[in-house]
C-alpha positions as CSV (number, residue, x, y, z in Angstrom):
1,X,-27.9,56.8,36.1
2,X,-29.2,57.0,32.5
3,X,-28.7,54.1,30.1
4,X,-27.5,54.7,26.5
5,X,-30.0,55.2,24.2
6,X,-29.9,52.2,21.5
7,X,-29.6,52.9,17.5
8,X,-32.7,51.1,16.1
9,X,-31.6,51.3,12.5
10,X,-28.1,50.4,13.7
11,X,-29.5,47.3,15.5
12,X,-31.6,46.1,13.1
13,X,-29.0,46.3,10.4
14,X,-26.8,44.1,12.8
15,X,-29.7,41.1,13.1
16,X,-29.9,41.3,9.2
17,X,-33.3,43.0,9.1
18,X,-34.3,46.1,6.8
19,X,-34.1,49.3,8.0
20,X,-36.3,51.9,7.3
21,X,-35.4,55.5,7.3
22,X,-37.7,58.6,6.2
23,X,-36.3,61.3,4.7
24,X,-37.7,64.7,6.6
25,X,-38.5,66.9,3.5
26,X,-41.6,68.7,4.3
27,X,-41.6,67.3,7.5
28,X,-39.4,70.5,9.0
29,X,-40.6,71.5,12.3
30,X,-40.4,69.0,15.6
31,X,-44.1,68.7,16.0
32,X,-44.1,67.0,12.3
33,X,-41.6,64.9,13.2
34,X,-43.3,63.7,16.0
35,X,-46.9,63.3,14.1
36,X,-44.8,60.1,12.1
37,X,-44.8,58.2,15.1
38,X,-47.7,55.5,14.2
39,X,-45.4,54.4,10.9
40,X,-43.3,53.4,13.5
41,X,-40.1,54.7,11.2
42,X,-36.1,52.8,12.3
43,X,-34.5,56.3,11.6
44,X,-35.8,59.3,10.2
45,X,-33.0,61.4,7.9
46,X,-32.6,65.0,8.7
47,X,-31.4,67.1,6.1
48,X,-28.4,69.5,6.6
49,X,-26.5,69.4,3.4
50,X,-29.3,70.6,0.9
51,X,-32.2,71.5,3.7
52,X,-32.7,73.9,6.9
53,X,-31.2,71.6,9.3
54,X,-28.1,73.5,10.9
55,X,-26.8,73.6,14.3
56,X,-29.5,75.7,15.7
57,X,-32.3,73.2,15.6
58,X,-30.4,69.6,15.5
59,X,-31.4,69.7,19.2
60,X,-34.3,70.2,19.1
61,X,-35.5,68.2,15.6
62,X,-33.6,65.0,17.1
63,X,-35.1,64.9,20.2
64,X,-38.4,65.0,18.8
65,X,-37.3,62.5,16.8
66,X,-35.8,60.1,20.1
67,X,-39.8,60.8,20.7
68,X,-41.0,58.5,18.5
69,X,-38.6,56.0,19.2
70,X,-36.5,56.0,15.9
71,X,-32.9,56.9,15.2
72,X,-31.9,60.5,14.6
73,X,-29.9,60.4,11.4
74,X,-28.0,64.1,9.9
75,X,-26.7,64.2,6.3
76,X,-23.8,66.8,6.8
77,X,-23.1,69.0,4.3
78,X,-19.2,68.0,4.2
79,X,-16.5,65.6,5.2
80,X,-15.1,67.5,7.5
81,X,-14.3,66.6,11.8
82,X,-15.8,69.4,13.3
83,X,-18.6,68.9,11.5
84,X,-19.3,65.5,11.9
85,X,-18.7,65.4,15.5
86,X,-20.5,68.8,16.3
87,X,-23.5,67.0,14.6
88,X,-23.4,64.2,17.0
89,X,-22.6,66.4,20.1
90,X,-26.0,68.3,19.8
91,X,-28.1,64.6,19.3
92,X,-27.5,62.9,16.0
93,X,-27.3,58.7,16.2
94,X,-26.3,58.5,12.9
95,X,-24.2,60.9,10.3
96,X,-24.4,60.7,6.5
97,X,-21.7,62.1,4.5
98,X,-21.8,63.0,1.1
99,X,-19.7,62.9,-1.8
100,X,-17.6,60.2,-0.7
101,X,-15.0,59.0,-3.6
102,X,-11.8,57.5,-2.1
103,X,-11.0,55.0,0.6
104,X,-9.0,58.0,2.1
105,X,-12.3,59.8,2.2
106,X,-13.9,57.0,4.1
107,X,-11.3,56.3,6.4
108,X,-11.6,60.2,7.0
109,X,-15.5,59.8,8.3
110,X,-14.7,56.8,10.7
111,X,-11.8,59.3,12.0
112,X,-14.2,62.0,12.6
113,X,-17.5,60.0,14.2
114,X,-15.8,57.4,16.3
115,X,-13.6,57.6,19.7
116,X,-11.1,56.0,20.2
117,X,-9.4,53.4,19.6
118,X,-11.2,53.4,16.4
119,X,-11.0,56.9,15.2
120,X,-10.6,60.0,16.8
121,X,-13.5,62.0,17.6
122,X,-13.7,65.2,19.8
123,X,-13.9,64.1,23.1
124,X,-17.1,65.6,24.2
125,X,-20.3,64.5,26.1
126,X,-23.1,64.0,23.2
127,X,-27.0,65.0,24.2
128,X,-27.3,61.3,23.5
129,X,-24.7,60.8,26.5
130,X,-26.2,63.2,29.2
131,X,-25.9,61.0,32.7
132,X,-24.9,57.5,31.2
133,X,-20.9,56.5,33.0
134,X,-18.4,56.4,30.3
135,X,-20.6,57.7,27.4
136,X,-17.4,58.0,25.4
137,X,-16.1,54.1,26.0
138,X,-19.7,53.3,24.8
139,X,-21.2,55.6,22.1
140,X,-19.1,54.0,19.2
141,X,-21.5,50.7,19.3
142,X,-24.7,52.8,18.9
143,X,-23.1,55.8,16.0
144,X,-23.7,55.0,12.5
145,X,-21.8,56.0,9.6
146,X,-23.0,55.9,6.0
147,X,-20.8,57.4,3.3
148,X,-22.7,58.3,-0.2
149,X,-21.8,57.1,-3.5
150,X,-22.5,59.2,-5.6
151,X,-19.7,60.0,-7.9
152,X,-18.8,57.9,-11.2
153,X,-15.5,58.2,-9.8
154,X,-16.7,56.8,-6.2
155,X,-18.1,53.5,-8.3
156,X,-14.8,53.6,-9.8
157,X,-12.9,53.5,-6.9
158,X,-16.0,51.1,-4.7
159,X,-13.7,48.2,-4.4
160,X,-11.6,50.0,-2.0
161,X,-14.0,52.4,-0.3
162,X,-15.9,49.0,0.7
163,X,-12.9,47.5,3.0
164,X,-13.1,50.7,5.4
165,X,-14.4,48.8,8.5
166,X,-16.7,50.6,10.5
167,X,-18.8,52.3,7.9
168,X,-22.6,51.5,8.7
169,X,-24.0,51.8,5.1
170,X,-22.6,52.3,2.0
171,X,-25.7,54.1,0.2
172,X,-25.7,54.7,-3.9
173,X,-27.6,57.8,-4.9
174,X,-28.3,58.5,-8.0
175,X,-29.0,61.8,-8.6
176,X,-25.7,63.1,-7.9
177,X,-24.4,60.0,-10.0
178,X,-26.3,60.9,-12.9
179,X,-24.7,63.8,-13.4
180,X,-21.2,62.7,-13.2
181,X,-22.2,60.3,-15.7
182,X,-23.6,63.7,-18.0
183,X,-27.1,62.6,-17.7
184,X,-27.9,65.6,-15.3
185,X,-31.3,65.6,-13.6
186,X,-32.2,61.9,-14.9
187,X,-31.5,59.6,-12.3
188,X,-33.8,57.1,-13.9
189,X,-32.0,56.9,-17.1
190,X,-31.3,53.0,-17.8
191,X,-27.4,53.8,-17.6
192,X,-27.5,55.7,-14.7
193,X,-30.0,52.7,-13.1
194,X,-27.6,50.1,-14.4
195,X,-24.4,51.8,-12.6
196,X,-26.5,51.9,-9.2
197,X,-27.5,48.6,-9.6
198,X,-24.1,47.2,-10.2
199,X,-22.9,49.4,-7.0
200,X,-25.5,47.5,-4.8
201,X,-24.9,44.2,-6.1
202,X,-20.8,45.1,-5.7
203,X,-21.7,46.2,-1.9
204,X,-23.0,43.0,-1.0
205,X,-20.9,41.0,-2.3
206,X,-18.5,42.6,-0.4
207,X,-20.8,41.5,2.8
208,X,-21.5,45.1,3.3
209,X,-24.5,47.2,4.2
210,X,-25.8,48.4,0.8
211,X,-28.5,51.6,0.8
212,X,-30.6,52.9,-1.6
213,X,-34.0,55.2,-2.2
214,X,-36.9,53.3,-2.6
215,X,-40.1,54.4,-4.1
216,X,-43.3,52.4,-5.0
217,X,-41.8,51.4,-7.9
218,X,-38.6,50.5,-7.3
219,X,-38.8,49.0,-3.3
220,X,-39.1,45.2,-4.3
221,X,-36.7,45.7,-7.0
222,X,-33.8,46.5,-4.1
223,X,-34.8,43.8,-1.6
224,X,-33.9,41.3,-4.3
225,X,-30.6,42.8,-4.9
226,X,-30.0,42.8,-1.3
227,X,-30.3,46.5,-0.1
228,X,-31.4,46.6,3.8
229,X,-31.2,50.2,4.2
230,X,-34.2,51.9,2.5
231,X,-34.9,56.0,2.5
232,X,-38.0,56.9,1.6
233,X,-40.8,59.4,1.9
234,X,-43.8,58.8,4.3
235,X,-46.4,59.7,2.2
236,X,-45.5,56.6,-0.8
237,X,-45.4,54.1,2.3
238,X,-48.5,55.3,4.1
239,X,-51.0,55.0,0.8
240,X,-49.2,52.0,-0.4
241,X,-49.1,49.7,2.2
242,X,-44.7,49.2,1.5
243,X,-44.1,49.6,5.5
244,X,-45.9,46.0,5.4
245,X,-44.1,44.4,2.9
246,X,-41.0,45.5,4.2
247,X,-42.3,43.6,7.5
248,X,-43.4,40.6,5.7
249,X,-39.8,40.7,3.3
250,X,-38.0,40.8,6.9
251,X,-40.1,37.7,8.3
């Protein structure tokens, strides 16, 4: 009988660590994915609300993916049941879901992506669950949920969205924020960057997971404010040595 398959970005999260994810633009096809095995990634992010990642190849792009020994994570393209659960049926560990803005809208992922007691999720064996006894009493400790912030009016409503139990990572991205803030297509402008900032710092205080996209320049920046979930790209960590520091910040 098959064991469940533990979440590695899940589990580190729990122990307090950093968890490293990399996004999986440009890295399309399965035999990519796979080639990212010696940076030894916690999750790699799959992109289905603004990529080619659809139901046809989830299978197929997370297994590769269970290859390397990190944690399959999709980014759905709405808030919707069906949708989340379908994209944990066919493999995902981990759902992202975008444009989160309400505490309703939270409550509505951990309804969608857990089984009960906790929420309600189709009752189905996931690839994930394929010959392990009572997959469904089980899967809830190894799925993670991350809602996006990315709405001025999600930062205006964070002090709510934040008590929804069960919600992995609360991740602030700005690019979507910027221009809800009218500063469309510069997430870098100093108010924009001020507003994720506070969002982080608001997370944590809360004793929440807070996530965030790193780059060279910003990756240090976010450890002192506390983030633990980082999304990058592989190319910035591999020249730049951040897949290190991250170790060493973890020590």
């Amino acid at each position: 009988m098959a064991e469940l398959r533990v979440n590695k970005a899940k589990q580190k999260l729990a122990n307090g660590e950093v968890a490293v994810a990399f996004a999986s633009w440009g890295y399309g096809g399965a035999d990519a994915l796979e080639r990212l095995v010696d940076l030894e990634p916690d999750a790699i992010w799959l992109e289905a609300e603004h990529g080619g990642v659809d139901f046809s190849n989830i299978g197929e792009l997370t297994r590769a993916i269970d290859l390397i020994g990190a944690s399959p994570i999709v980014r759905v393209h709405q808030n919707e049941p069906g949708v989340i659960y379908r994209t944990l049926d066919l493999g995902a560990q981990g759902i992202v879901v975008p444009h989160v803005n309400t505490r309703e809208e939270a409550e509505a992922v951990v309804h969608a992506g857990k089984f009960a007691p906790i929420g309600l999720r189709g009752s189905f064996t996931s690839r994930q669950g394929i010959g392990v006894a009572n997959y469904q009493s089980l899967a809830n400790d190894q799925t993670m949920l991350i809602v996006l912030i990315e709405d001025i009016v999600a930062v205006n409503n964070l002090d709510e969205i934040v008590k929804v139990d069960n919600i992995d990572v609360f991740f602030v991205a700005p690019g979507d924020l910027a221009q809800t803030m009218g500063h469309i297509g510069e997430p870098h402008h100093p108010d924009v960057q001020a507003v994720v900032d506070d969002s982080l710092r608001k997370i944590v205080a809360a004793g929440r997971t807070a996530g965030a996209l790193v780059s060279n320049e910003n990756a240090a920046h976010h450890l002192e404010l506390g983030v633990k979930f980082f999304l990058g790209g592989p190319p910035p960590w591999i020249e730049n040595g951040l897949i290190e520091m991250n170790r060493r910040a973890e020590a």
